[in-house]
N, C-alpha and C positions, 0 to 999 in steps of 0.2 A: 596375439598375446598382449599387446598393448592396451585391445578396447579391452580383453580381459580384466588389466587391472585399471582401468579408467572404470571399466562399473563395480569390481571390488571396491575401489578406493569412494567410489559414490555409495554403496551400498554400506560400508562403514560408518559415510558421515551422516545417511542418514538412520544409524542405527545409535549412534550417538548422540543424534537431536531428542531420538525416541526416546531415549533413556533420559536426558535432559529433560522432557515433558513430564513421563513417569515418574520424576526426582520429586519436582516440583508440585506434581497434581498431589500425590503420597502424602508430602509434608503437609499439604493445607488439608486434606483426609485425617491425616493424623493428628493433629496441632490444634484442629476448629471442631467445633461440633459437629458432627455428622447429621444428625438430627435436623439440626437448625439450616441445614444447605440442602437437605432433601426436603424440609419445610417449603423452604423458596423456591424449589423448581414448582413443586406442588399451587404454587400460587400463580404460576403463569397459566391463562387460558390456551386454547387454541384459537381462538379470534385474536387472542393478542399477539401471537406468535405469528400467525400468518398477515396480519396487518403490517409488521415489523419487516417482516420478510419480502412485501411488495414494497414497502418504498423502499429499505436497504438495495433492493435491486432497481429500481429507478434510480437511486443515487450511482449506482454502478454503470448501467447506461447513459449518465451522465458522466461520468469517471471516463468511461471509453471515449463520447463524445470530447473529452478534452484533451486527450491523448492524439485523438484524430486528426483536432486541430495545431496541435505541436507539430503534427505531421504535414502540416501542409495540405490536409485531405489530399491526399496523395494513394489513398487507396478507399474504396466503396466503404459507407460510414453503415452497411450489414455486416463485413468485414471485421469493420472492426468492433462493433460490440461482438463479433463471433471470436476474435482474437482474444478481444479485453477478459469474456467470462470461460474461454478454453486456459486463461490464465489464473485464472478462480480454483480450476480443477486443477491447476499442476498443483498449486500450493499445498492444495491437502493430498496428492499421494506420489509427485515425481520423489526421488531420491535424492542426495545431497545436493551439487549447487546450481543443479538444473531448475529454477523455479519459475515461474509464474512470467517473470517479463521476459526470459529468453521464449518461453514457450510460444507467449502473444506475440514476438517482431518476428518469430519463426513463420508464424500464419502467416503475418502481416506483408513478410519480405516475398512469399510468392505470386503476388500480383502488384507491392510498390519497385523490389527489384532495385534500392538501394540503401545498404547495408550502413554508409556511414551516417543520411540522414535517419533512419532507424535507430542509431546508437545513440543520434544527438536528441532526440526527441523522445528516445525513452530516459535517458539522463536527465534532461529536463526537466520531464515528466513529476518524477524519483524528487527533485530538486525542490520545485513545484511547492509538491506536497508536503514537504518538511518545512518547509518555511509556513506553510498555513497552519502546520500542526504546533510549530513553536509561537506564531501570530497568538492562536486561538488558548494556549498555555500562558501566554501570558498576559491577556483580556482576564484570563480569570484568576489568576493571580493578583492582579490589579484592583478585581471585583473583591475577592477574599479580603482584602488590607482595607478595605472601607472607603478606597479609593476609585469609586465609581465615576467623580469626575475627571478624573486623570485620564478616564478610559482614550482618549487624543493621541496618549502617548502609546498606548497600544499601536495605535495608526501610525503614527511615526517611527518606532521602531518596528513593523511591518515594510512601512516604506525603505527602511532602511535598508531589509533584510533582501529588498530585490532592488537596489539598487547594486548590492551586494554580487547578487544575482546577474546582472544583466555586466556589470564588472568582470566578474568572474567570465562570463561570455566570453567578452571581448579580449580579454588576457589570454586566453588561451592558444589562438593561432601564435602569437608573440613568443608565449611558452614552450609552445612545440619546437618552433626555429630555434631555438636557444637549447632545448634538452638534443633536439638530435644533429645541431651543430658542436656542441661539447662532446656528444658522444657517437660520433657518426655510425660505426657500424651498430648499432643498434637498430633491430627489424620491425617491420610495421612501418613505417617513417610515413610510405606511402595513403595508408590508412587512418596514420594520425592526423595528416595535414587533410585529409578529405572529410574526416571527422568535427576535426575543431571548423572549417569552413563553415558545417552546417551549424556549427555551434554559434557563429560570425553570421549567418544569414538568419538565426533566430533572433540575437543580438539586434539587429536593424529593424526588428518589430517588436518593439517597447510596448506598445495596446495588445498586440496578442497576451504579452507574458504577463500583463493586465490583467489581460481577462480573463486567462487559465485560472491566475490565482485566486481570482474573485471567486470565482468555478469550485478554485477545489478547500477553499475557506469554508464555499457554503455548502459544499459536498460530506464535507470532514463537521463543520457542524449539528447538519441534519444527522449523521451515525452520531454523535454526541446526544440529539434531543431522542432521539430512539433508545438509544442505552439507558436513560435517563429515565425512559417510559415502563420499563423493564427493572430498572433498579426499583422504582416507587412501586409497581405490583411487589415485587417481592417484598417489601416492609425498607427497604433502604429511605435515611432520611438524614441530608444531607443540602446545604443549599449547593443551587444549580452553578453558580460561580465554582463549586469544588470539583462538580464533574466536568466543566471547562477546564479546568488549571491539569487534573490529576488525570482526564481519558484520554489528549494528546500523549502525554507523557510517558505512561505505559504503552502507549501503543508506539513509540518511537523504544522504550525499550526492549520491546520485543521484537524489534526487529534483527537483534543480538543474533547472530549463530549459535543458540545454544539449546532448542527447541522445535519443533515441529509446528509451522506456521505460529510462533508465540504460544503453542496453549500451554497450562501451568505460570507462564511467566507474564502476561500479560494480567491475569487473576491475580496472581499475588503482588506483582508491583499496587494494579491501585487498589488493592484493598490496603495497603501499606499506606499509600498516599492519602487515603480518605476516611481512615481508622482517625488521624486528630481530630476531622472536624464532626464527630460523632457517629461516624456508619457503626455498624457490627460487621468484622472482617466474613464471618459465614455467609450475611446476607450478600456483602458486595462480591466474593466469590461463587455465589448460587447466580446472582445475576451475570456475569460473567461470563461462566458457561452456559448458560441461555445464550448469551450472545456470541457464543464460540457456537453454538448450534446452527444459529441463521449463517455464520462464516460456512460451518459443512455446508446445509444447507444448500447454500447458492453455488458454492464447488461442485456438488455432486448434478446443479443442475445444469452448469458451464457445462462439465463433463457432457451430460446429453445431449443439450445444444449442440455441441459440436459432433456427438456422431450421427444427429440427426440431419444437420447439414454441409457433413464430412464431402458428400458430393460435390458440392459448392466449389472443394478445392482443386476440382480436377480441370475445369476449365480452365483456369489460371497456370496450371501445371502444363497443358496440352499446349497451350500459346507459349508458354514459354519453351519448349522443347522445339515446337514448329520454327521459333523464331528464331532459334539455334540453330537449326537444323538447316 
């Protein structure tokens, strides 16, 4: 009865994501020209889509590789790009708040086989990325105001943001003693203090959390010059500094619970954000869903990847039942 309503109650939210996407797709169907958005898809080749689509997945195979090494390479780096793009496919069809990283530390943890660094290094990870995606918003913010030579302070407030970062780290085992000393019976206690440790053991390598971010700076900007390649077929014409400032930004807003993987919300944020500096909101919506395409896309082909080499998991499974056993 319970899982009953634990997949009701999933099955709800993601019926209200759907309806959240359908809201949102509707209004820019209703609102913009239709015309002018089915123009735009019309203007994408097939060379250019599938161009788009091999490096967007090399950026993802890099994406995984930096994941791995949060990880400690602590499990087989086939592994994990098999994790990283089986989490590609949850996003576009798990149900509510089962998504994409439980699905990948779910692989992940059948042959690392520790749960709290799993948790700390998809946290991370998650941390990581926000901070490149706010870095690279505000390079092009900086670039928009005509202030190109200020770009330093971009670097500086970057630096900031993971000094922040590596703070934050190390505050946290401090945290834990202190919330479940105030409130002792409080459960988990054992999982939080084994958690924040791995968070304290990431903490003591300042060059890794270096170099992830260099990683996913230059991961999240390559998807930036891609979109960017995709907006310019379509007729979009905008300077490059606006798709820096305005493609992070949308993509951190959509990461909102209020849609299905961002689509409808992600569209209409930056055509909002990049309507002042002269787009056409149709075009930068036609390009958009182009680029919600390559997103299925590569979901649909994590999906395969992984029940092509679904087997893969069974040897990990057997040693660990032996080793129980």
């Amino acid at each position: 009865m319970n899982d009953a309503k634990k997949t009701g109650k999933s099955v709800r939210n993601w019926g209200i994501r759907a309806a959240g996407s359908a809201l949102f797709l509707g209004a820019l169907f209703w609102f913009l020209p239709r015309d002018a958005i089915i123009a735009g898809f019309s203007r994408i080749t097939f060379g250019l889509f599938s161009g788009v689509l091999a490096i967007f997945f090399l950026g993802h195979v890099a994406a995984a590789a930096k994941w791995w090494l949060l990880l400690g390479r602590g499990i087989p780096f086939g592994t994990a790009i098999k994790a990283h793009f089986a989490g590609l496919a949850a996003n576009l069809c798990l149900p509510g708040a089962v998504g994409g990283d439980a699905v990948r530390a779910g692989i992940a943890h059948l042959e690392m086989r520790d749960g709290p660094k799993m948790a700390a290094g998809a946290v991370a990870d998650r941390m990581i990325d926000m901070v490149a995606l706010a870095f690279l918003a505000l390079a092009g913010a900086l670039a928009l105001r005509g202030e190109a030579g200020k770009l330093p302070l971009a670097l500086e407030a970057g630096g900031v943001l993971v000094v922040l970062l590596i703070l934050s780290i190390y505050a946290l085992p401090g945290l834990v003693r202190a919330i479940w000393g105030a409130f002792p019976k409080l459960p988990a206690q054992d999982l939080a203090e084994k958690v924040s440790r791995s968070f304290s053991d990431l903490g003591r390598r300042p060059g890794l959390l270096l170099v992830t971010l260099l990683m996913s700076v230059t991961i999240q900007g390559a998807f930036i010059g891609l979109s960017i390649r995709l907006a310019v077929a379509v007729g979009v014409d905008v300077p490059n500094a606006a798709w820096f400032f305005a493609w992070p930004l949308a993509k951190i807003i959509a990461i909102l619970p209020i849609s299905l993987g961002g689509l409808g919300v992600r569209e209409s944020s930056l055509a909002a954000l990049l309507v002042p500096y002269g787009a056409q909101a149709a075009q930068v919506v036609a390009a958009g869903l182009v680029w919600q395409a390559v997103l299925i896309v590569a979901g649909l082909a994590g999906a395969i990847i992984l029940m092509l080499s679904g087997a893969g998991l069974r040897p990990a499974k057997m040693a660990s039942q032996k080793s129980e056993g």
